[in-house]
TIFI-771964 format. One record per residue: residue number from 1; residue in three letters; y, x, z of N, C-alpha, C, O, CB in turn. Coordinates in steps of 0.05 Angstrom, whole numbers. Atoms other than C-alpha are relative to their C-alpha. Glycine has a CB too. Layout:
// residues N
(roba NUM, ala, (Y, X, Z), (Y, X, Z), (Y, X, Z), (Y, X, Z), (Y, X, Z))
...
//
This chain:
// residues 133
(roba 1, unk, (10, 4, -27), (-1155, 4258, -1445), (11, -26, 12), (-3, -37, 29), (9, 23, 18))
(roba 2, unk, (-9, 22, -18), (-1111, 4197, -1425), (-13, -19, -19), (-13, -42, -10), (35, -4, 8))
(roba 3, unk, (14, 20, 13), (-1146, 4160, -1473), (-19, -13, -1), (-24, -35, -9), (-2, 1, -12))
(roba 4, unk, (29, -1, -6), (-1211, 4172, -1453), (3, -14, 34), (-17, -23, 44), (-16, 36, -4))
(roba 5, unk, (-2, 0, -16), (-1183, 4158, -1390), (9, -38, 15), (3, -53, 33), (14, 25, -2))
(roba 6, unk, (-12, 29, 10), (-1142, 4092, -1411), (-32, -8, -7), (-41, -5, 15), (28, -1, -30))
(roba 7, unk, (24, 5, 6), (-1215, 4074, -1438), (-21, -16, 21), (-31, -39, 20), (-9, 25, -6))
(roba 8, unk, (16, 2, -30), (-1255, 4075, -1372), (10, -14, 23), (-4, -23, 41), (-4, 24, 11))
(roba 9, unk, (-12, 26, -20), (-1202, 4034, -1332), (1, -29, -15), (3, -50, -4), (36, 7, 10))
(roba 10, unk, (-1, 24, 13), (-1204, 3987, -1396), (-33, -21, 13), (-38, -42, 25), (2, 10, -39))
(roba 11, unk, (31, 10, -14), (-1285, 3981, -1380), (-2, -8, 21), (-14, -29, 23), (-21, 18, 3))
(roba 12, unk, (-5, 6, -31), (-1272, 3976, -1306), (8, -31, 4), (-7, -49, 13), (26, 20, 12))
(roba 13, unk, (-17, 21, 0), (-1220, 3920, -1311), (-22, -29, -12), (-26, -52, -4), (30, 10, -22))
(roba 14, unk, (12, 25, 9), (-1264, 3884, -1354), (-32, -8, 15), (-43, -30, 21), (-2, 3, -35))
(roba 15, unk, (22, 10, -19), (-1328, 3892, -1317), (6, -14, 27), (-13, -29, 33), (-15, 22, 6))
(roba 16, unk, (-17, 19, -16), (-1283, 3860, -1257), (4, -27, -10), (1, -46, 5), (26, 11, 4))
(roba 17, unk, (-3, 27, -1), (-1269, 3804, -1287), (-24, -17, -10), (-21, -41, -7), (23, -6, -14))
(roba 18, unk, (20, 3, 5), (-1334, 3792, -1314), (-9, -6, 16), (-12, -30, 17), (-8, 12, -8))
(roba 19, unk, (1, 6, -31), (-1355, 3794, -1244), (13, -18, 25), (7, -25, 48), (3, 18, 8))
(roba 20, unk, (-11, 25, -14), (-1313, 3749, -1221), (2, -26, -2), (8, -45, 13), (18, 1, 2))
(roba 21, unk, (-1, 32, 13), (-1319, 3693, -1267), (-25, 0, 10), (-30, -23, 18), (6, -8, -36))
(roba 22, unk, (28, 1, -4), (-1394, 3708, -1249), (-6, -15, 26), (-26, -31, 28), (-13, 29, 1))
(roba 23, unk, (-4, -2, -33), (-1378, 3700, -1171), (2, -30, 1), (-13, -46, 13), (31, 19, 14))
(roba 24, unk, (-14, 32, 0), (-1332, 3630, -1189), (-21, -9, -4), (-31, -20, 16), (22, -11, -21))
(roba 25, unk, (19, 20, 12), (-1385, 3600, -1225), (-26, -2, 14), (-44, -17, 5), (-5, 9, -28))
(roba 26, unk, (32, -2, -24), (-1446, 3610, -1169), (10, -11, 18), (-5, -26, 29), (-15, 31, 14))
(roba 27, unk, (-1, 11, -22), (-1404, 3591, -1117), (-2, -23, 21), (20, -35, 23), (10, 5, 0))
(roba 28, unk, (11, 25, -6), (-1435, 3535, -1076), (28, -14, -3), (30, -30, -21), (-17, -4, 28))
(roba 29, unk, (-20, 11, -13), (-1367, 3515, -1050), (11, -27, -28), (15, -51, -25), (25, 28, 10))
(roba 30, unk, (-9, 17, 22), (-1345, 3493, -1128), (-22, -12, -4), (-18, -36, -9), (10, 13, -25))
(roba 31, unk, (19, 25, 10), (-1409, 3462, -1140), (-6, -23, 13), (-20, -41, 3), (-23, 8, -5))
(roba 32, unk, (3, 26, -10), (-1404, 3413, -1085), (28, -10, -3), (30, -35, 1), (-10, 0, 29))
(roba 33, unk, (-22, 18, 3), (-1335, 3396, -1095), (-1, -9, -35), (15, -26, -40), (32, 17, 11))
(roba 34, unk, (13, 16, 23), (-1365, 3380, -1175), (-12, -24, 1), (-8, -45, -11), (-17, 14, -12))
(roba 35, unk, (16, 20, -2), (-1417, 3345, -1147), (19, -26, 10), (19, -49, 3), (-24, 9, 18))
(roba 36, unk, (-29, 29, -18), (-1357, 3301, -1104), (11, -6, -23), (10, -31, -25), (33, 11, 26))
(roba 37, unk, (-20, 16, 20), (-1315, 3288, -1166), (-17, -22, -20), (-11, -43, -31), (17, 24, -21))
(roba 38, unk, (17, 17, 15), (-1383, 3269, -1201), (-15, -24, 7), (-30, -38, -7), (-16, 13, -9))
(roba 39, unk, (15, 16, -21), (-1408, 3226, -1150), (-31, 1, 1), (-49, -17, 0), (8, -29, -3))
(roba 40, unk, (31, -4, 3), (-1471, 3259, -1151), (-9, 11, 35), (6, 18, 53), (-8, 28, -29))
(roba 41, unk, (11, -7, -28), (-1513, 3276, -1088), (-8, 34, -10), (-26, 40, -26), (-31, -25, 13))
(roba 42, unk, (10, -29, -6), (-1508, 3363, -1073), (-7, -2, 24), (0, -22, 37), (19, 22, -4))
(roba 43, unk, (8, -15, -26), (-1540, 3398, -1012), (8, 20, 2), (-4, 37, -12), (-23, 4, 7))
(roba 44, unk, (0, -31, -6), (-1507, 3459, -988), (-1, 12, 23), (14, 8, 42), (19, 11, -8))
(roba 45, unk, (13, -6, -36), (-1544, 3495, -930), (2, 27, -1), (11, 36, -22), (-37, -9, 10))
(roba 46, unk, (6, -34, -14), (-1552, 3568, -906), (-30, -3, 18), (-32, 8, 40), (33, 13, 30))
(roba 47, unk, (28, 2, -16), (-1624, 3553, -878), (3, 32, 24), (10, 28, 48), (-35, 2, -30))
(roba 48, unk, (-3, -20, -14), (-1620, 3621, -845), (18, 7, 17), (16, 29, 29), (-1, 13, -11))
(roba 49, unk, (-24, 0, -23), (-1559, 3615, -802), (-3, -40, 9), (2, -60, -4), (43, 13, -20))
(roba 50, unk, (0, 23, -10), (-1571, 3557, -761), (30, -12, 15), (35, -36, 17), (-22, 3, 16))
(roba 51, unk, (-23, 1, -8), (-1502, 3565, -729), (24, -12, -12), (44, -21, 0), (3, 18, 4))
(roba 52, unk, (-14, 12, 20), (-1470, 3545, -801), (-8, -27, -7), (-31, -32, -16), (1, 16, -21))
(roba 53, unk, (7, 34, 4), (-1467, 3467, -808), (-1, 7, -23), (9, 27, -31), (20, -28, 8))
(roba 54, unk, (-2, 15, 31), (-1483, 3436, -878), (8, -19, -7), (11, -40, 5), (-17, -4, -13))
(roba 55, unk, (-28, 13, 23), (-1443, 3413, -932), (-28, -18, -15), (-47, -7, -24), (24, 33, -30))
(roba 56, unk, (6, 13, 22), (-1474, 3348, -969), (22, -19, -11), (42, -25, 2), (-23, -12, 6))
(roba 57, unk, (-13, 18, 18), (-1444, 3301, -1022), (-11, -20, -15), (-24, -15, -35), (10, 11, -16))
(roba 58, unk, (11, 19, 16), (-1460, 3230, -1042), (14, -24, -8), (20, -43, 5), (-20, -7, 11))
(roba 59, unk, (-17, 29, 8), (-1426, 3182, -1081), (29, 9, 7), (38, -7, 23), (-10, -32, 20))
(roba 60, unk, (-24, -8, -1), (-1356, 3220, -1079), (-2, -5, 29), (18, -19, 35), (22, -13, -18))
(roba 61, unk, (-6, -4, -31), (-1367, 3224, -999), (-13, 26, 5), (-35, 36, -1), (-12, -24, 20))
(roba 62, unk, (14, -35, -9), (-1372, 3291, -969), (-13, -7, 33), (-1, -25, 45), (34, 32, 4))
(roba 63, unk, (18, 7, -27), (-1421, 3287, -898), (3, 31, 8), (0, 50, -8), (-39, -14, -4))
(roba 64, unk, (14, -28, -8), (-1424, 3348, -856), (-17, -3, 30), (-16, -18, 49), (27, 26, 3))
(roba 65, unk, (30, -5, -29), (-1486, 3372, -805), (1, 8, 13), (-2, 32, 8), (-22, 11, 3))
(roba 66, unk, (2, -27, -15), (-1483, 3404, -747), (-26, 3, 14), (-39, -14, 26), (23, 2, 23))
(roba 67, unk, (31, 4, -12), (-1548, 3433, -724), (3, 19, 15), (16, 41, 16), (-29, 3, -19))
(roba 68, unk, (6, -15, -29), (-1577, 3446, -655), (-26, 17, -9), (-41, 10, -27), (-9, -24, 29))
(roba 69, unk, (30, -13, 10), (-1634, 3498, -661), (-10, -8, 41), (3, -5, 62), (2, 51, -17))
(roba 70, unk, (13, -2, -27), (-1686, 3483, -600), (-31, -4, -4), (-38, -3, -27), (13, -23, 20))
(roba 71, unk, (16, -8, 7), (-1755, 3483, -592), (-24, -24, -4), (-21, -45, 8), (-2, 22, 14))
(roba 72, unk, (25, 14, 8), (-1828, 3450, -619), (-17, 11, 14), (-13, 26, 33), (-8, 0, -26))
(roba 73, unk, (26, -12, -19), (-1898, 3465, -598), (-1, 22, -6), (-9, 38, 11), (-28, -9, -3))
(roba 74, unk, (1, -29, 0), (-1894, 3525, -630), (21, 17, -7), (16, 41, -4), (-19, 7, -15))
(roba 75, unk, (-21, -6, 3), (-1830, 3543, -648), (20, -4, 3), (24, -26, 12), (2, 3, -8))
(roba 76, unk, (-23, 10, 1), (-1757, 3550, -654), (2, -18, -25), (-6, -12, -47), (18, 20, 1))
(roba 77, unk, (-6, 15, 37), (-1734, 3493, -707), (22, -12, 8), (25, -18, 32), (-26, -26, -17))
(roba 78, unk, (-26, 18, 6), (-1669, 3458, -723), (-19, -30, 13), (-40, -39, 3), (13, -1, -44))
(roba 79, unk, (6, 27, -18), (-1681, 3393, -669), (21, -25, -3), (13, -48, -4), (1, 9, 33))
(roba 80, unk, (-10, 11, 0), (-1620, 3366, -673), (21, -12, -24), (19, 6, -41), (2, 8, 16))
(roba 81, unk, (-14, -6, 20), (-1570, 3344, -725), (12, -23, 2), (2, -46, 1), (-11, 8, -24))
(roba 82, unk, (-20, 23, -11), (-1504, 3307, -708), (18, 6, -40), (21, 28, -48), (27, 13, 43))
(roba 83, unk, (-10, 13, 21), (-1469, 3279, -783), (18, -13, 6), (16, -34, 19), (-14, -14, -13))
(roba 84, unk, (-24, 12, 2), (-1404, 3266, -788), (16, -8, -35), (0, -11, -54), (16, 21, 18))
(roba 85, unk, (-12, 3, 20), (-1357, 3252, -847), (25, 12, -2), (36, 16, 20), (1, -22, -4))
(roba 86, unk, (-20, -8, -10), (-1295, 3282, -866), (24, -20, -7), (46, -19, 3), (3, 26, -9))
(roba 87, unk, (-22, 28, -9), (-1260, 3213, -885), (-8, -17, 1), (-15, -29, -20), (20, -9, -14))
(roba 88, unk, (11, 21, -1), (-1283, 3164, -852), (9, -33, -7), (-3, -55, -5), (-6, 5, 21))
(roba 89, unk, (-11, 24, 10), (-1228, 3116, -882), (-5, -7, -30), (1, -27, -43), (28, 1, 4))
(roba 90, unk, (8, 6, 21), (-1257, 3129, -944), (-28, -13, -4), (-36, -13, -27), (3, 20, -13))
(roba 91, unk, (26, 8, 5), (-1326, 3098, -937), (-5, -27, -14), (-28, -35, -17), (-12, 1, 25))
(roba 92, unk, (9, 18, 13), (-1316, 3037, -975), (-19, -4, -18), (-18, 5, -41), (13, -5, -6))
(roba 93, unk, (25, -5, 33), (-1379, 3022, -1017), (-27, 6, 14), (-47, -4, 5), (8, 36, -27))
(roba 94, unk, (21, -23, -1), (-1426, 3069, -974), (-19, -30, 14), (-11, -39, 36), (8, 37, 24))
(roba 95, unk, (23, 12, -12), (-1484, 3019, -956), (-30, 13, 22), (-32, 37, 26), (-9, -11, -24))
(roba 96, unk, (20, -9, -15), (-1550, 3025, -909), (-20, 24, -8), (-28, 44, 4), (-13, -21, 4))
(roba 97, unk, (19, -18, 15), (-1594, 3050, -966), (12, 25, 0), (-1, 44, 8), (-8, -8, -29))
(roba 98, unk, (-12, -24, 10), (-1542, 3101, -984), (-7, 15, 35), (-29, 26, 35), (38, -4, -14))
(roba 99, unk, (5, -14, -28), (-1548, 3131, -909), (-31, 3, 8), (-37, 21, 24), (15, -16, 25))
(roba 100, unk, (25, -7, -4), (-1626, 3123, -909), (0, 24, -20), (-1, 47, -11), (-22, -23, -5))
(roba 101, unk, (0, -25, 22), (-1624, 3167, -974), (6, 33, 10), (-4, 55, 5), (25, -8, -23))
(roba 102, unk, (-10, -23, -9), (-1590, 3214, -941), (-12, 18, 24), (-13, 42, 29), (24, -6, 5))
(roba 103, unk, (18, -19, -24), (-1629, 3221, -878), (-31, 8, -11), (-42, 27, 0), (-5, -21, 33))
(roba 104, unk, (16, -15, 14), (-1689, 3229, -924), (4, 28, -11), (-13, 45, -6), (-3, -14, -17))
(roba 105, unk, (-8, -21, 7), (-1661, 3281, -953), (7, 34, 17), (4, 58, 13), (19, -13, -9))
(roba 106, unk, (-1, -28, -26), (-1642, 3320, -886), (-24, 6, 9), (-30, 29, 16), (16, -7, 29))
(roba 107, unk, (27, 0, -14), (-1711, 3303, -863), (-16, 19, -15), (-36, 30, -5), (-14, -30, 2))
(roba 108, unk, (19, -13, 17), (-1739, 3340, -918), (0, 29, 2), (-21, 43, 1), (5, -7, -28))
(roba 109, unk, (-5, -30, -1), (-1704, 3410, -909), (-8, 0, 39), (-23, 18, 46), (40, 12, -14))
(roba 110, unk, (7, 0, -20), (-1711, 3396, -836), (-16, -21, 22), (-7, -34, 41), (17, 6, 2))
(roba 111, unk, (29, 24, -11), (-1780, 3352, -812), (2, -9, 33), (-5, -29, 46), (-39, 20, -2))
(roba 112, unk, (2, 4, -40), (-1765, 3363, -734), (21, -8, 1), (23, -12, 25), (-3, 26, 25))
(roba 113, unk, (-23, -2, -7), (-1703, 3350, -736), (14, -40, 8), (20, -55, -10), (14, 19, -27))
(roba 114, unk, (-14, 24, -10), (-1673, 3280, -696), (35, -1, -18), (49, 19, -23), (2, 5, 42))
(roba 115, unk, (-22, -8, 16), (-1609, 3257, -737), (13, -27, 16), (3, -50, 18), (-3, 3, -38))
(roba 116, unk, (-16, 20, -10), (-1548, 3225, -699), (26, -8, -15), (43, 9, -16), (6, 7, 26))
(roba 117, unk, (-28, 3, 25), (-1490, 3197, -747), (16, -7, 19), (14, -22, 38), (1, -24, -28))
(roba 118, unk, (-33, 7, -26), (-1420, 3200, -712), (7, -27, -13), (-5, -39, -31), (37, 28, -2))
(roba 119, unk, (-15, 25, 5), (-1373, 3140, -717), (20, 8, -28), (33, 28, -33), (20, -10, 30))
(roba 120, unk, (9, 33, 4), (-1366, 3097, -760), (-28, -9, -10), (-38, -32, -11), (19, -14, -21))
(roba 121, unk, (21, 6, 25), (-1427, 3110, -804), (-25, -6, 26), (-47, -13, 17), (-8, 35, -29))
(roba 122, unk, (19, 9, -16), (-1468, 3097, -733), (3, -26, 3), (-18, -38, 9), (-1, 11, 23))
(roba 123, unk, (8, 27, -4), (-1444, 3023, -731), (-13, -10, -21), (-33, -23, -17), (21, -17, 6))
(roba 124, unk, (17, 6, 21), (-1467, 3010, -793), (-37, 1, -1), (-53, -10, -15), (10, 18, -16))
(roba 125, unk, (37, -3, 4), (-1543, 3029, -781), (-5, -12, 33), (-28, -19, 39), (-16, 44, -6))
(roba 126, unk, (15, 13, -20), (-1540, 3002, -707), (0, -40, 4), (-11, -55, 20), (15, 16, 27))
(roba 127, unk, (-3, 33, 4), (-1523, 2925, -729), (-29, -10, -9), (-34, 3, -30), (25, -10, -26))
(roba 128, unk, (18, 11, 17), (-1589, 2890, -750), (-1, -16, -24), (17, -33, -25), (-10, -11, 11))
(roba 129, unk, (-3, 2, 26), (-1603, 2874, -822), (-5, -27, 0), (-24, -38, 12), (-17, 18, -17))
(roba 130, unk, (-3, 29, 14), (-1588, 2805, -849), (-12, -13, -21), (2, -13, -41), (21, -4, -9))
(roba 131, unk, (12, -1, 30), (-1632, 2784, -903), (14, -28, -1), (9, -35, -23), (-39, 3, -7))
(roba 132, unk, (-19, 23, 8), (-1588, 2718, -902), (35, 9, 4), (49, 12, 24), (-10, -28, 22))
(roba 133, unk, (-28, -6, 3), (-1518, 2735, -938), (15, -14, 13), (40, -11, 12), (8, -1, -22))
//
């Protein structure tokens, strides 16, 4: 009996951890801090909770969103969306394009949506472009 018993907590235990490596390995959270070490561009949103900002990553810089929900002609839609950074002493490198890219990118999951970039990444796009270096 304790064997059969020892047996079924062995199965247990292991279906736990099975499930947990399952859990690690889905979880957005690690796949945008991958995408940061890889300097690849992730998106991680909750479309359905408008109340939860989103997490993106481009070029080993992390951006986060905060969105206003307010309204269109015919609906509620994400209107607003204030972008910040979380080090903004790290931005060496990040150019214009790289910040168009990116508001393409917001624009796409969210079409209505007005996008205001906090400081510093707003002086950068409010200077006019130089085509003489």
């Amino acid at each position: 009996m304790i064997i059969i018993l020892f047996r079924i907590l062995l199965l247990i235990a292991i279906a736990f951890i099975l499930y947990t490596a399952y859990k690690f390995a889905v979880n957005p959270r690690r796949k945008l801090e991958l995408a940061r070490d890889k300097k690849e561009f992730y998106f991680h949103d909750n479309k359905e909770n408008t109340k939860e900002n989103f997490l993106m990553t481009y070029k080993g810089f992390v951006f986060e969103g905060e969105k206003y929900l307010g309204t269109t002609e015919h609906s509620f839609e994400v209107v607003t969306i204030n972008v910040s950074t979380h080090e903004p002493e790290r931005l060496q490198g990040l150019d214009r394009e790289d910040i168009y890219f990116l508001e393409q990118e917001i624009l796409i999951r969210y079409p209505y949506a007005s996008i205001e970039w906090k400081y510093p990444i707003n002086r950068l796009i409010i200077h006019p472009l130089d085509d003489n270096y």
